[in-house]
N, C-alpha and C positions, 0 to 999 in steps of 0.2 A: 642444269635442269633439276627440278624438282623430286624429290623421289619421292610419291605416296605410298598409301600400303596397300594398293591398289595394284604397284607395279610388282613384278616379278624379277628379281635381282639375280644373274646368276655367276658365282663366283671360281676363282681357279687358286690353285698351291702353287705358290714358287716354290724354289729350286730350297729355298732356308725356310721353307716352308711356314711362310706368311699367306695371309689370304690376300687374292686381289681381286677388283672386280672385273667380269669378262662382258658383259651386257647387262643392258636394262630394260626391259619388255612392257610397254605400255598399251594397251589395246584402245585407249583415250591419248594421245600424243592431242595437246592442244596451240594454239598458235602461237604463243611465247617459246612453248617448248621449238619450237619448226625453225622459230626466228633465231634461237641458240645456236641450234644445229648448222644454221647456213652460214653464223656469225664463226663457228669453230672452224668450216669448211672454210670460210674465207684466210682465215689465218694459215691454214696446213698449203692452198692451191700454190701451184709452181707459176712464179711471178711474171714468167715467159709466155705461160698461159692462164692466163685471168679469167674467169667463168664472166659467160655471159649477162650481162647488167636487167635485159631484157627476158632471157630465161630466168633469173630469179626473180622475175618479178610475175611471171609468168607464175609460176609454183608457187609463190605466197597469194597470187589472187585462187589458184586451183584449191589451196588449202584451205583457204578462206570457205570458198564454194559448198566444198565437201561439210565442215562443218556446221555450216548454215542448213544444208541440207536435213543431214544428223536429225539438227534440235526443232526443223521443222516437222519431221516424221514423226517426232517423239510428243511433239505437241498435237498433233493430230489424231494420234493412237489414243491419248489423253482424252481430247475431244471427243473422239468418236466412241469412247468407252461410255463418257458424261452423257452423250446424247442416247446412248443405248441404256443407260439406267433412266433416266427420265422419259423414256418412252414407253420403260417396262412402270415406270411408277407412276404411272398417267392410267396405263393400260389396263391395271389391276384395278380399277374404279370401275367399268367395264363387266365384271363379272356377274352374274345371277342377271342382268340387262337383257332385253329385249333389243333384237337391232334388227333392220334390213342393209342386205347385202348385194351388191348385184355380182354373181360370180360365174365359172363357166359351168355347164351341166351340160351333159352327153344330150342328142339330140335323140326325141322317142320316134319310132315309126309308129304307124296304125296296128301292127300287128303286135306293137307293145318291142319288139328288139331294139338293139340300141345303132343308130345308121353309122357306116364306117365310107370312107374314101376308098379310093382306086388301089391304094395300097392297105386297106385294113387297117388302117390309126381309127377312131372313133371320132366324128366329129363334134364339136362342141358347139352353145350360141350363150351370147352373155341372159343372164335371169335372174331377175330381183329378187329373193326370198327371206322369208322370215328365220330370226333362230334364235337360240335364251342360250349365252356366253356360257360356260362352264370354267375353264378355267385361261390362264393365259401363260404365253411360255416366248421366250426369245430365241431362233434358231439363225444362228448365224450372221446377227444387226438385225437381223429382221422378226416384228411384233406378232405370233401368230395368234387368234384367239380360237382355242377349241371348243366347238358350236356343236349344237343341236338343233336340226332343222325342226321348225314348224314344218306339220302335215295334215293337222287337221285338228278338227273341235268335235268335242263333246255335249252334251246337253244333260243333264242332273237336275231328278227330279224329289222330292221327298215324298216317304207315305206319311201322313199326319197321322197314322193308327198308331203305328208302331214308333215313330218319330227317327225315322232312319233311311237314310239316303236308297232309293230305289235302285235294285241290280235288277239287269235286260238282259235280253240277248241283243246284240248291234246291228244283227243284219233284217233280223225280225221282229225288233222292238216286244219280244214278248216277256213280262213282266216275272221276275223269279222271287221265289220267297223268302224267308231269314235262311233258309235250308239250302237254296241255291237249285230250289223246284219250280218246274215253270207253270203257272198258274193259268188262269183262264183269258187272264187280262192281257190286249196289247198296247202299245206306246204307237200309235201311225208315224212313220219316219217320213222324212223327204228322202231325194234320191241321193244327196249326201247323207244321210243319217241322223240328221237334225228332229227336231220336235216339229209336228204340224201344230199350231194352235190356233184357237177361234179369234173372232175380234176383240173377245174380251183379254186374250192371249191366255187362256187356259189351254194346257195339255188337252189335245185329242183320242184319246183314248177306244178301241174298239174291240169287238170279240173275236172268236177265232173263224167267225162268218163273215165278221168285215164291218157290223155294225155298231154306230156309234154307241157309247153306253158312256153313264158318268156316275162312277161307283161312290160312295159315300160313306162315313159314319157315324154312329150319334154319340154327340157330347153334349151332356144335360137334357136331353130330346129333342134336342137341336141335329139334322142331318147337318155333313158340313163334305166337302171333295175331299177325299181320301190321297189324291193325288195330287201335285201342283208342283211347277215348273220353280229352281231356283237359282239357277245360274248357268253359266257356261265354262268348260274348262279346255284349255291347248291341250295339243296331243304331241307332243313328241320324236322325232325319230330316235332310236337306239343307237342307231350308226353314228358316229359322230363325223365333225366336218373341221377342217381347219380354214378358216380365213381371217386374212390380211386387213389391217387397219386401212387401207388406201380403198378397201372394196367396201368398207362401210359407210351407206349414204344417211341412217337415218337411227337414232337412238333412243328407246323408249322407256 
């Protein structure tokens, strides 16, 4: 048998105190090594009793087994590590992404609490929702992306006086100033919070009576709309959300 440096050699004093060896410890004993061992046993067995032809055969297919098994395991761990990096290096493309998700979400009652079973678990129903990736992390083989739910939009408008993005109030659309003063002007909301606008799609703007008014100011002696609608922006939640690459159906 082979001795690597792998094995562990342990040795003993004789009597004229020579070294000799007493064991050889290998935690890899491989099929040549097995095939030695049963070759030396065959030499040492008492000729009156012969070792079974079919037990060693028996033991060289078991030893066989065992090792097969080994370098399958070990190829798999291999595998399974390869597919766990390339799912993480897939996934990280993913990030700053818009995606929808259908995931579970507790279930609202009308009174706004959250409805629970016979035993007080919290019941869940699957729900599509939007969200912008943040970052991505691997927990255990498994691809989690942690999300930020969409919740809503915004509406941004500019004042052409001042050339700067108008600040409101959101629940009363009343217009504030560079100073963060609420002024006279309001924004009409819808019942989401959005901008009412006319056909022509200008901002609706009204007073603190509820009348329509369209403020203006002069460039060159030119009146021109003080106000005007120019884009729209997501809203965010704060909380963040963990989901699962198998729950995303759609990538934007």
């Amino acid at each position: 048998m082979t001795v690597n440096s792998s094995d562990e050699i342990k040795t003993g004093t004789g009597i004229g105190g020579s070294q000799y060896t007493k064991a050889i410890t290998n935690d890899e004993l491989s099929n040549e090594d097995f095939l030695k061992l049963m070759i030396q046993e065959l030499k040492l067995q008492d000729p009156t009793k012969p070792m079974d032809s079919k037990q060693m055969l028996a033991s060289q297919m078991q030893m066989s087994t065992i090792r097969t098994n080994q370098e399958l395991a070990k190829s798999m761990e291999s595998l399974k590590a390869s597919l766990s990096n390339m799912t993480l290096t897939n996934a990280v493309t993913f990030m700053g992404k818009k995606v929808d998700a259908i995931v579970d979400k507790p279930v609202i009652l009308e009174d706004g609490s959250v409805k629970r079973d016979k035993n007080g678990n919290v019941v869940t129903e699957k729900v599509k929702s939007s969200y912008k990736i943040a970052t991505v992390q691997l927990d255990n083989g498994v691809t989690k992306f942690e999300s930020h739910e969409l919740v809503g939009f915004k509406d941004v408008a500019i004042d052409y006086k001042t050339n700067k993005v108008v600040k409101y109030d959101f629940k009363t659309g009343q217009i504030k100033d560079e100073e963060g003063n609420l002024t006279e002007y309001y924004i009409k909301l819808t019942e989401d919070g959005r901008f009412e606008t006319n056909a022509s799609g200008d901002i609706q703007l009204v007073d603190k009576d509820g009348k329509t008014i369209s403020p203006t100011y002069t460039v060159e002696d030119k009146d021109i709309l003080r106000y005007e609608f120019i884009n729209t922006e997501e809203i965010y939640s704060a909380n963040q959300t963990n989901i699962e690459y198998e729950e995303i159906v759609k990538v934007y």
